[in-house]
N, C-alpha and C positions, 0 to 999 in steps of 0.2 A: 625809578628806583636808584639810578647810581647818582644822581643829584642828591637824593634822599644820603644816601652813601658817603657822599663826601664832605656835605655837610659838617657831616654828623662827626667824621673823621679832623676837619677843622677845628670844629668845637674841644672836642675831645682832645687833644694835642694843646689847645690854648687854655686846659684848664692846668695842664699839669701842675703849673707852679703853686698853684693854690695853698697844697699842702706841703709843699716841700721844706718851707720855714720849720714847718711839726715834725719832720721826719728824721729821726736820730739814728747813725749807720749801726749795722749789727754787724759784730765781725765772722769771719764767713768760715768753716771749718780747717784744721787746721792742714788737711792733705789737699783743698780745693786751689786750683790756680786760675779759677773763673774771675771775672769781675765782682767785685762787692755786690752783694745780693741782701735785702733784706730776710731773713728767716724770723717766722712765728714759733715760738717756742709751744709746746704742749701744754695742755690746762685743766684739769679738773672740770667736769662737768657740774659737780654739786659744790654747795662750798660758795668763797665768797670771790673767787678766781672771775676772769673774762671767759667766757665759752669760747670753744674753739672751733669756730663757724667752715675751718678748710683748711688744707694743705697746702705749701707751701714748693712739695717735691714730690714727683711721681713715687710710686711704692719699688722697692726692688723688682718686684714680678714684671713690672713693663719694662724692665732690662736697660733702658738709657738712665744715666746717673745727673740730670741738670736739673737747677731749679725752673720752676714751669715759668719763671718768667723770660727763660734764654730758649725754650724751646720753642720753634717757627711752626705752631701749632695752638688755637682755639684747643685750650684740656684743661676741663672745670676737676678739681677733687672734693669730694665730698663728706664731711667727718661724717662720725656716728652718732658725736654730741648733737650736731644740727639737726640727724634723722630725729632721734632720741624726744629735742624741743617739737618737733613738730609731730609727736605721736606716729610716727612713720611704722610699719608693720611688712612693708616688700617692697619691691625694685621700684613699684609704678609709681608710690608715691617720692622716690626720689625725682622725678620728672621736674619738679617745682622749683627746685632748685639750678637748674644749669637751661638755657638757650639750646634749640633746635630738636630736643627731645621729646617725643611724646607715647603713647601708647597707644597702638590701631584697635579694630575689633579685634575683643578675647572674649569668648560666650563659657569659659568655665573661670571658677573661683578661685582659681592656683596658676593657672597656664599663665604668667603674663608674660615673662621674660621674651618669648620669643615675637611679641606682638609691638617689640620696641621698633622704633623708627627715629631714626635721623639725618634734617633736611631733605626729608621727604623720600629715602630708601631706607629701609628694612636696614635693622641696627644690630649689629654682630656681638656677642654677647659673650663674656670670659669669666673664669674663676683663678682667680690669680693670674691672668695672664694665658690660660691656657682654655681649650676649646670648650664651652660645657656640651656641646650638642654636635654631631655630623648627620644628618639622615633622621632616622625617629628618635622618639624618646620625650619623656615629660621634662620639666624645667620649672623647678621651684623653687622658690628663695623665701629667705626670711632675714630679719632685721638682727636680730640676736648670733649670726654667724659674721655682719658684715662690721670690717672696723673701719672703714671709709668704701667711696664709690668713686672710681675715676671716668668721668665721661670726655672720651676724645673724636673730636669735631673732625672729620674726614678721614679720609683713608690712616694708615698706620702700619705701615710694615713690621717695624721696629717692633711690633706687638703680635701680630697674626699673620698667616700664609694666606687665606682669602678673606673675603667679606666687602660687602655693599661699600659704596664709596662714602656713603653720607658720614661713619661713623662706628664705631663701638663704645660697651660699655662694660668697664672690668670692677668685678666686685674683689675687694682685698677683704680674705679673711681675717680675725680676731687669731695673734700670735700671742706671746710672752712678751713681755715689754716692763711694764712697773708692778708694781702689790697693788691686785685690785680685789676687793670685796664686797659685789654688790649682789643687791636683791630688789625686784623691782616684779608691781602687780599694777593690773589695770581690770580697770570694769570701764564699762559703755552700753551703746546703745547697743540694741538688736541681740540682748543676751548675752554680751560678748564678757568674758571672764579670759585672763592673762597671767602668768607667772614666768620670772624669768631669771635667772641666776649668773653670773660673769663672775668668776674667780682667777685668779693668776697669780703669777709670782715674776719676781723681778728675775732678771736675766744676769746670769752670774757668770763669771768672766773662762771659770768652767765649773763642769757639773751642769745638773738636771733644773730647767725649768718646765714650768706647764702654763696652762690655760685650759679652762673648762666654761662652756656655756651651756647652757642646757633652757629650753622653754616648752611649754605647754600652751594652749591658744586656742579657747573654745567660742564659735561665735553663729548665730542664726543669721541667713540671710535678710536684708530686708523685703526679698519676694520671700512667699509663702513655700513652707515645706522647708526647704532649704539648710540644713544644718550641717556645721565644718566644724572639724578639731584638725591641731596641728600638734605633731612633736617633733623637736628639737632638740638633738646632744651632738657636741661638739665639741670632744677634747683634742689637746695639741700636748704635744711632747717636745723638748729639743734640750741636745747634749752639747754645751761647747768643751771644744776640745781644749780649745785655747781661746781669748779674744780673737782671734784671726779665721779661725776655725768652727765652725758647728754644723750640726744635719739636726731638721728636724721633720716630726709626724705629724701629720692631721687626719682627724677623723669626720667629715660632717655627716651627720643623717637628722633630712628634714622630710615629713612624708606629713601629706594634707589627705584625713579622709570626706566624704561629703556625703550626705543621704538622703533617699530618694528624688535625687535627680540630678546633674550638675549641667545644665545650661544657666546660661544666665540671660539670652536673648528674647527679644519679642520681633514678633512682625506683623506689621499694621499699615493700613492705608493711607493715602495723605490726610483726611480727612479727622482720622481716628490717633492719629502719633502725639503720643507725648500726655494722651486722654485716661481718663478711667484710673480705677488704685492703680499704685504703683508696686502696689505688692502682689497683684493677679499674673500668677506662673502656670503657664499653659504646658511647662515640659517638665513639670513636676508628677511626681503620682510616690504618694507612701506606698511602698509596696516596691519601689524598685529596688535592685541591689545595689550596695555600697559601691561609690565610685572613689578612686584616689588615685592620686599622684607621688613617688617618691624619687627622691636624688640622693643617692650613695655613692661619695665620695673618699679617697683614698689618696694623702698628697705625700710625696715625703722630698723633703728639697735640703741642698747640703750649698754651703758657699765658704768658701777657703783664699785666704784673703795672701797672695801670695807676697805683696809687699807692699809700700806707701806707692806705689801706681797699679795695680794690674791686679786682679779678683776671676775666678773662675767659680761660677754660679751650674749647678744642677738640678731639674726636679723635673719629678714626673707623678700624673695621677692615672688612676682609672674611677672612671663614673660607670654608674649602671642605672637606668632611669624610667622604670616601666611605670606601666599606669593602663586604667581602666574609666571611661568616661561613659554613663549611662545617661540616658535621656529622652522623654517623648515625644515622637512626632508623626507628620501625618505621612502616607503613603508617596505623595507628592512633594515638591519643595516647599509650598505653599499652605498656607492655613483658610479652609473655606467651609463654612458653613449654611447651613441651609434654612429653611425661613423660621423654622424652631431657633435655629441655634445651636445645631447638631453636628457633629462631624465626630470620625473615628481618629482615634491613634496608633499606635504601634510603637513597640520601644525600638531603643537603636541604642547599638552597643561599638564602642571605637577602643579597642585594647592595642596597644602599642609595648616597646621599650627599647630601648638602644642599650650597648654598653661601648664605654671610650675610652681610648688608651694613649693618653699624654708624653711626650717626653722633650724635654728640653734641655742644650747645652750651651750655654754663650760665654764669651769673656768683656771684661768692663779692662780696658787699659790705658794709659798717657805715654805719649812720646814726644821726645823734638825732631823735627828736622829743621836744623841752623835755628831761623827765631819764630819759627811758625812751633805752634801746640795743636795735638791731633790727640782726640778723647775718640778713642774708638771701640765700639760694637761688635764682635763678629760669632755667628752662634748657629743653630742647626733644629730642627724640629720637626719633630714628628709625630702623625695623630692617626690612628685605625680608628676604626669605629664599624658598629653592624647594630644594624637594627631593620625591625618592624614593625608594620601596621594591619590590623585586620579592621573590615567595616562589617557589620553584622546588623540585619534588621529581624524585628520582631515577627512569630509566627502568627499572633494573635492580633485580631484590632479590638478596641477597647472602647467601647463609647464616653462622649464627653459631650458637656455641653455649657456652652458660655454664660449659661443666666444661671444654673443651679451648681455651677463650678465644683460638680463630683470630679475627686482626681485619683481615689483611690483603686486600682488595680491587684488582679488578684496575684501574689506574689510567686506561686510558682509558676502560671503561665507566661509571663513577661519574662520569667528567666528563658523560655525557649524558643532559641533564637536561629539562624541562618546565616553562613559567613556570607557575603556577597564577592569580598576581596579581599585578598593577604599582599600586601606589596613589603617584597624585603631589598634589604639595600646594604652594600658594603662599601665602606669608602677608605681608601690608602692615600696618605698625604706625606709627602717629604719636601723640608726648606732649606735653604742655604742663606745667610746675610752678613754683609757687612754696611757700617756705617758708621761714617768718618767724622766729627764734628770739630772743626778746624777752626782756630783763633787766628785770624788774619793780622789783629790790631785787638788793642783793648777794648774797643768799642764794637768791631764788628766779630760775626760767628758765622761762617760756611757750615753747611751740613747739608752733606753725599751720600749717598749710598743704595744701595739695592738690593733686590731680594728674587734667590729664583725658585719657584716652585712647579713640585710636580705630583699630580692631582689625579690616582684610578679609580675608576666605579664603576661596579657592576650591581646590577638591580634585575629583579623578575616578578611579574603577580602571577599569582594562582586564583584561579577562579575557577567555578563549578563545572567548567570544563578542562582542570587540569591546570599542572604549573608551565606555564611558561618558559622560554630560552634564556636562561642569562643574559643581556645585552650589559657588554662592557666598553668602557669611555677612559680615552687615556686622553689627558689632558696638561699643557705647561704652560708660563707665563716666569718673565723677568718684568720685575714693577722697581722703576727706578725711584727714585726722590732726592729734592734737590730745595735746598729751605736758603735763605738768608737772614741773620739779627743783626739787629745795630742798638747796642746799648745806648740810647742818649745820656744816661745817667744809671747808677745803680737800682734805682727804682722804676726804672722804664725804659724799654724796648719796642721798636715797629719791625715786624718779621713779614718775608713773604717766603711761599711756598710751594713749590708743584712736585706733585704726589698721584703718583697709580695703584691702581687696585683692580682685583681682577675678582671674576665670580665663576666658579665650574659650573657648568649645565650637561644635562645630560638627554637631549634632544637626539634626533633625529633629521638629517635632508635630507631628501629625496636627490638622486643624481641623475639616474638613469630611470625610464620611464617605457613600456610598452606601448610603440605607438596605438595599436589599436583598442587597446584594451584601456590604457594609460597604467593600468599597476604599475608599481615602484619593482624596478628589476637590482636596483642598487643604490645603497643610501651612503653617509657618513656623517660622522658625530658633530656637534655644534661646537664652534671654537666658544672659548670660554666670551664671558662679560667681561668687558674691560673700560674702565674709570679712571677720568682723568678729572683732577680737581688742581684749580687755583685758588689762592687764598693771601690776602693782603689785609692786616692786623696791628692793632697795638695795645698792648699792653700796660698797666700802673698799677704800681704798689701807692698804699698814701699811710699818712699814721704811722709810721716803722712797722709796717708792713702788715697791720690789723687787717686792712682794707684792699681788697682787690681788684679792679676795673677791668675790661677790655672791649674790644669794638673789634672786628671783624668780616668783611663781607669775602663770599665766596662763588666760583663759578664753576659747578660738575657735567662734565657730560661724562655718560654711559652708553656707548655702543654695544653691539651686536646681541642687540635683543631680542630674545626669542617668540615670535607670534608662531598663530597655528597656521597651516597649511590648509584652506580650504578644499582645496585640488585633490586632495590624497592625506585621509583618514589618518591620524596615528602620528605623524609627522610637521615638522615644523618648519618655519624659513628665520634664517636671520635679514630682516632686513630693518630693524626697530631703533631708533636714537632720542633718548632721553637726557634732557638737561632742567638742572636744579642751579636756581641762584638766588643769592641772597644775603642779609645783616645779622649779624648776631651782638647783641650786650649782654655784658654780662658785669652784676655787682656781687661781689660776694664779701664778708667778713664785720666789722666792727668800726663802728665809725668813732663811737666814744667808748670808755666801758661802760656806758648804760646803755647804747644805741647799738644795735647790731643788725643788718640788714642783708635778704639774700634777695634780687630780683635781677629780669632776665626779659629779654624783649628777642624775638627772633621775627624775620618776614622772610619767606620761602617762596619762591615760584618754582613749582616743580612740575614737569608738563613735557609732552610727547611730541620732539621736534624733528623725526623723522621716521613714517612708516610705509605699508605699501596700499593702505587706506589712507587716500588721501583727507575721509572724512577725523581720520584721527587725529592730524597733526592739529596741536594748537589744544589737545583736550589736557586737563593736570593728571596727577596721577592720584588714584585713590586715596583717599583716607588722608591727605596731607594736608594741616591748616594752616593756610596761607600767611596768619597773624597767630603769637602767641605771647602773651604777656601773665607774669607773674612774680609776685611780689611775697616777702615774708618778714615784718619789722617785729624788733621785742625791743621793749624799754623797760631798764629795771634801775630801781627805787630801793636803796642800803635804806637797811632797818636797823635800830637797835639791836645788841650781843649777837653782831655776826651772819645778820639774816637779812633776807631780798625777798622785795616782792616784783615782780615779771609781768608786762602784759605783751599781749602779742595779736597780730594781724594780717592775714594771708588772704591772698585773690588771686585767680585763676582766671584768666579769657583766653579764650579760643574764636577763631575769627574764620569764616571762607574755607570750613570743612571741605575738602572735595570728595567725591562718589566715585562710583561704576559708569554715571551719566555725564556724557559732556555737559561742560558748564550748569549741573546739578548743585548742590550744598545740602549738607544735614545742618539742623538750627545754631545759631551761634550758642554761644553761652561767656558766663560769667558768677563763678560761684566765690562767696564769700567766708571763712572762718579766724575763728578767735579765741582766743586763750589766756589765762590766766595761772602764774605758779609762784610758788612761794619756798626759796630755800632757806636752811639754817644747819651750817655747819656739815654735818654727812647726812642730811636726811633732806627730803623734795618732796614736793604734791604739787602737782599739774591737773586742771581742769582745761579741755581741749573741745571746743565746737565747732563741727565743720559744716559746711554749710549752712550757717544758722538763719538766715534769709528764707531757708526751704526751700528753694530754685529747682524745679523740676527741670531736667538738661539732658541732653545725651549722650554720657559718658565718650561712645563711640559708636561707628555705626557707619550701617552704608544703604544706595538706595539701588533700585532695578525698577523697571517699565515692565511689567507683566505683559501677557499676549493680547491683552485687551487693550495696552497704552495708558495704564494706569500705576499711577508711583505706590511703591513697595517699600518700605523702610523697615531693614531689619538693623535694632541696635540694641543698646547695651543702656536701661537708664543711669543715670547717675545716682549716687546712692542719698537717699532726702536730711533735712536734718539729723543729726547723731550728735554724741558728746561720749568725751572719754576722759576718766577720770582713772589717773593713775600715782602711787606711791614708790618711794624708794628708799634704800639707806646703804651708807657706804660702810660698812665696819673698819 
C-alpha cells in the first residue's frame, strides 16, 4: 500500500505543470495577506454560466478563515449546484462526491445521517458547524435546506469538541446572499412526486434580508407497502446593522412520515441473498401505525466585524428531534419458517427524541510579531443535550406466511404493545481553543493549536422492574494539532498533519472483585477514546482554479477501546487498538466549460490491531469497504438563443465490504447512472437514471454465523432501476 502511495504521490507532483501555462492569477481579497490563491467565483446554476461543481473556502460556521488550499487537511466542499445536477435528495447521496465517505447499515427511510462513516470510523455529523445529535434522537436532512456540504477528512478540532477520528461532515445551510427565485418539481420512479421553492434576496449593507425554502416530497418505496411524504420550510432572517455588523435567524423544520412499516432490511441465508422480488417486505403489514422522524431547529448567529483584522462570530441553536419507528418482527432475532412457510410476527415499536442546546463563541484575528504573521482562532463551546429511547414489543403475534405473502394486520391490536426498556441519557459538554496559523515564509504555513474538553454524563434504563441508579461519567481530554503547508506556487501546496481526537464512553471497569464470589465490589469509568491521526497530502488547483485535485494518504490509530468484560456481566475492559490507513484522490470541478468532473478513489484498511482476544487481532472493522471508487462526468453542448444541452454519467464501486466475521465480505458491487438536461435561459429539465443497468447490489449490510454455523446476511437492497425527471425556472 505505501508503494502504491508514493507512487501515486510522484506522479501527481510531476503532473503539476501541465496546466500551469492555462492558469491566469486571480487577485486575492483585498484584507487577505495570504499568498496568492486562485478563488472560483459563484455561478448561476441555470442559464448559460459554468456550474459551480465546489468551494473554494470553508463556510464561516467552521470558524478558520483559509482557503482550503493552505489548510494541512484532506476537506472536500460540496455545492448545491452539483447536488442539484445529480438529482441528490439527502446527505447519503452526497457520498459520490468526496473520497473516504460512505454510508453503513440504516434499515429506516430517513435515519441516514447517523450511519455516515469515514475511513472506516463512524462519521460525526454538524449543522453549521454545531452538534446535530448528543445521546438520542432522529436526524433528517433534506436537500432543499443544504447550500453546500463540507466533508473533513480526519479529526478537527477547529470544528467540534469530540468525534471519531476518521472525520466529519457539516451541512451549511441556505442564508441570504443574491435575488434568487426559483421553483423546481420532479417526478420519478416509485410514485415519487417533488415540489420545492428557494426565494431570497440580496443582502443589503443594512436593513432586512431573507431566504425562504420550503419542499414537499412524496415517494413509495420500492419494497412493498412502504409510503414516505416529507415537509420542508426553512426561513432565514438577518438584520445588518452596518457592513461590518449583522445577526441573523434561521428556522429549519424537516419531518419524514412513513406507513405501515419503516424497516427497510431483509434477512436471508447465503444461499437465498440477493434472490426472489426485490420488492417482498417481510416487516411491513398495512395496518401498522404511522412512523416518523422530525428535526426542529432554531439558529440565530450574529458576527461583528471589529476592524480590517479581528471579527468576533456568535451563535447558538437548540434542536429537538423525536421520532417513532414501527415495524414487524419475529419473537426472535431471526426469521424461520416452518415446512408450510409459516412463522408468526409481532410488532415492535422504538420511540426516541433528544433536544440540544448549541452555543458558540470564537474570534477570527491577525497579528505580527516582528516578520512572522499569526491568523489566530481562539473560541469556547458548549452543548447540553438529553434524550431518550424506549424499545417496546408487540402483545399480539400475527400469522404470516412466505408463499401467500398476507401482511395485513388488525390495526388496533398491533397498536398494543409492552415497553421492554426506556434508556435516558444527559450529556454536558464544555471547550476551550486556540489555534495559531503562522506564516513562516511566503511559501511555508505553521498551524498549532488545541483544544480542551470537558465531557459529563449521566444515563439510567428503566425496565419492568423499575428505574435504575443514575450512573454518571465525568470525563476530559486536551487534543492537540499541529499541520505544516508549503506553498510551491499559488496553485499548489503539500501539507502534513498530526491531529487528536478523542471519543466519551461511558462504560464501566470492574476494580475491585470478591474473591469468593468474584462480584465487582468497586468499579470506575472508561477513560475516554482517543485518536491519533497522520496525514501527508497535496494539493492542485488547475484552469484558474475551475479544477481541483488532491492525493492524500493517512495513518489512525484509536486506543482504549471498549470490549465487554466476560468475567463480570454489565461491565467492560479497555484493552482494544484499532488502526485505519490509507489513499484518498480526490477530482472535483471543471476541466473545460463543457467538461465538468467529480471522482474520488479511497483504499482503507481498517482493522483490529490490538485486543485481549488474540483471535481478534488482524480482523477489519465492520461495514468498512476497503476500495471505493466513484465517478460523475457532464459534457455540455451550446445550443442556439442561449441554450445547452447536458449529458451526464455516474459509477459507483464498492470493493471488500467487511462484516461482523473475520475475513467475511458482503457482495461487491458496481452501480451505474445517466442523465440528460437541457437549459435555456431561466428555465431547465433534467431526465436522471440511476442505476439503469438494473444491478441487483446491497446497498449495505452485514453478516453473522447463526447457532447452527450457518451465514445470515441481514442488509439493506439497493434500490433497482429508477428515473427522475425534473423542471425548473428561475424568475
Amino acid at each position: 500500500m505505501k508503494k502504491i502511495y508514493y507512487t501515486l504521490m510522484i506522479c501527481f507532483l510531476g503532473f503539476q505543470q501541465l496546466a500551469s501555462a492555462q492558469e491566469e492569477p486571480v487577485s486575492r481579497p483585498a484584507d487577505s495577506t495570504q499568498t496568492d490563491v486562485h478563488y472560483l467565483k459563484g455561478v448561476d446554476v441555470v442559464g448559460t454560466k459554468t456550474l459551480r461543481m465546489k468551494k473554494d473556502t470553508l463556510s464561516s460556521t467552521l470558524k478558520i478563515q483559509q482557503p482550503l488550499i493552505l489548510v494541512p487537511q484532506n476537506i472536500i466542499s460540496i455545492s448545491s449546484e452539483l447536488l442539484q445536477q445529480q438529482g441528490a435528495l439527502e446527505l447519503k447521496d452526497v457520498a459520490r462526491n468526496t473520497s473516504g465517505l460512505y454510508f453503513g447499515y440504516n434499515s429506516t427511510p430517513f435515519d441516514q445521517s447517523i450511519t455516515a462513516n469515514i475511513r472506516g470510523f463512524k462519521g460525526f455529523t454538524t449543522l453549521n458547524g454545531m452538534s446535530r445529535r448528543f445521546g438520542f434522537g432522529a436526524s433528517i436532512d433534506d436537500e432543499a435546506i443544504m447550500e453546500s456540504v463540507e466533508v473533513v477528512k480526519g479529526p478537527a478540532g477547529f470544528l467540534n469538541s469530540s468525534g471519531e477520528p476518521g472525520g466529519s461532515v457539516n451541512i451549511v445551510t441556505k442564508t441570504p446572499g443574491r435575488r434568487i427565485r426559483d421553483a423546481r418539481i420532479m417526478l420519478g420512479s416509485f410514485n415519487l412526486y417533488r415540489a420545492a421553492v428557494d426565494i431570497g434576496s440580496e443582502v443589503r449593507d443594512k436593513g432586512f434580508s431573507y431566504r425562504f425554502n420550503a419542499a414537499y416530497q412524496h415517494k413509495d418505496s420500492y419494497l412493498d407497502f412502504i409510503r414516505t411524504d416529507k415537509f420542508v420550510v426553512a426561513p432565514v432572517l438577518q438584520y445588518n446593522f452596518s457592513p461590518n455588523t449583522y445577526i441573523l435567524a434561521e428556522y429549519n423544520f424537516i419531518r419524514g412520515n412513513v406507513k405501515n412499516g419503516a424497516a427497510l432490511n431483509k434477512v436471508r441465508n447465503g444461499s437465498d441473498k440477493l434472490k426472489g422480488p426485490v420488492s417482498k417486505n417481510y416487516s411491513a403489514a398495512p395496518g401498522l401505525p404511522q412512523s416518523y422522524a422530525r428535526n426542529e431547529t432554531v439558529r440565530l448567529f450574529f458576527r461583528h466585524k471589529l476592524n480590517d483584522w479581528w471579527q468576533i462570530t456568535s451563535q447558538s441553536s437548540y434542536l429537538a428531534a423525536p421520532y417513532e419507528t414501527w415495524y414487524m418482527t419475529t419473537n426472535g432475532s431471526t426469521v424461520h419458517y416452518d415446512e408450510e412457510g409459516n412463522t408468526g410476527r409481532t410488532s415492535s415499536l422504538y420511540a426516541g427524541g433528544g433536544k440540544t442546546w448549541n452555543s458558540q463563541l470564537f474570534v477570527n484575528g491577525k497579528l505580527h510579531t516582528g516578520t512572522v504573521e499569526h491568523d489566530l482562532l481562539i473560541g469556547v463551546d458548549y452543548t447540553n443535550s438529553k434524550g431518550f429511547i424506549g424499545v417496546h414489543r408487540g402483545d399480539f403475534s400475527f400469522p404470516y406466511n412466505i408463499y401467500t405473502y398476507e401482511n395485513r394486520v388488525d390495526r388496533d391490536s398491533v397498536r398494543q404493545t409492552t415497553r421492554l426498556v426506556k434508556s435516558e441519557n444527559n450529556t454536558d459538554l464544555k471547550s476551550a481553543y486556540v489555534y495559531d496559523n503562522i506564516r513562516l515564509h511566503k511559501k511555508w504555513l505553521l498551524s498549532l493549536g488545541a483544544r480542551y474538553t470537558r465531557y459529563k454524563n449521566e444515563k439510567r434504563n428503566i425496565t419492568a422492574a423499575g428505574a435504575g441508579d443514575w450512573t454518571e461519567f465525568d470525563q476530559k481530554a486536551l487534543t492537540p494539532r499541529a499541520g505544516l503547508t508549503f506553498s510551491a506556487n499559488p496553485s499548489t501546496s503539500v501539507f502534513f498533519l498530526y491531529d487528536q481526537s478523542f471519543v466519551p464512553q461511558n462504560g464501566l471497569v470492574a476494580t475491585e472483585t470478591d474473591p469468593e464470589t468474584n462480584e465487582v465490589t468497586a468499579s470506575e469509568a472508561t477513560d475516554p477514546q482517543r485518536g491519533n491521526n497522520l496525514e501527508l497530502g497535496i494539493k492542485k488547483n488547475w484552469f484558474g482554479s475551475r479544477l481541483s485535485t488532491s492525493l492524500s494518504g493517512f495513518y489512525t490509530v484509536k486506543t482504549n477501546v471498549q470490549i465487554t468484560d466476560m468475567e463480570h456481566p454489565g461491565y467492560v475492559r479497555q484493552a482494544g487498538e484499532v488502526t485505519s490507513e490509507g489513499i484518498e484522490i480526490d477530482i472535483l470541478g471543471n476541466v473545460t466549460e463543457r467538461l465538468s468532473v467529480s471522482a474520488n478513489y479511497t483504499y482503507v484498511h481498517a482493522r483490529i490491531t490490538e485486543d485481549n482476544d488474540p483471535e481478534q487481532v488482524g480482523k477489519e472493522l465492520p461495514q468498512a469497504p476497503q476500495q471505493i471508487f466513484n465517478t460523475w462526468l457532464q459534457y455540455t453542448i451550446p445550443l442556439k438563443n442561449n441554450a445547452k444541452l447536458g449529458f451526464s454519467l455516474g459509477q459507483i464501486t464498492q470493493v471488500k465490504r467487511s462484516t461482523s466475521e473475520t475475513h467475511e465480505y458482503i457482495p461487491d458491487f458496481t452501480k451505474l447512472d445517466a442523465g440528460i438536461n437541457f437549459t435555456k435561459d431561466k428555465y431547465f429539465i433534467r431526465l436522471l437514471a440511476d442505476n439503469f443497468t438494473g444491478k441487483r447490489y446491497m446497498a449495505s449490510g452485514d453478516l453473522l454465523f447463526n447457532a447452527s454455523g450457518n451465514p445470515e446476511y441481514y442488509y439493506i437492497d439497493g434500490e433497482p432501476f429508477n428515473v427522475q425527471l425534473s423542471a425548473g425556472i428561475r424568475f
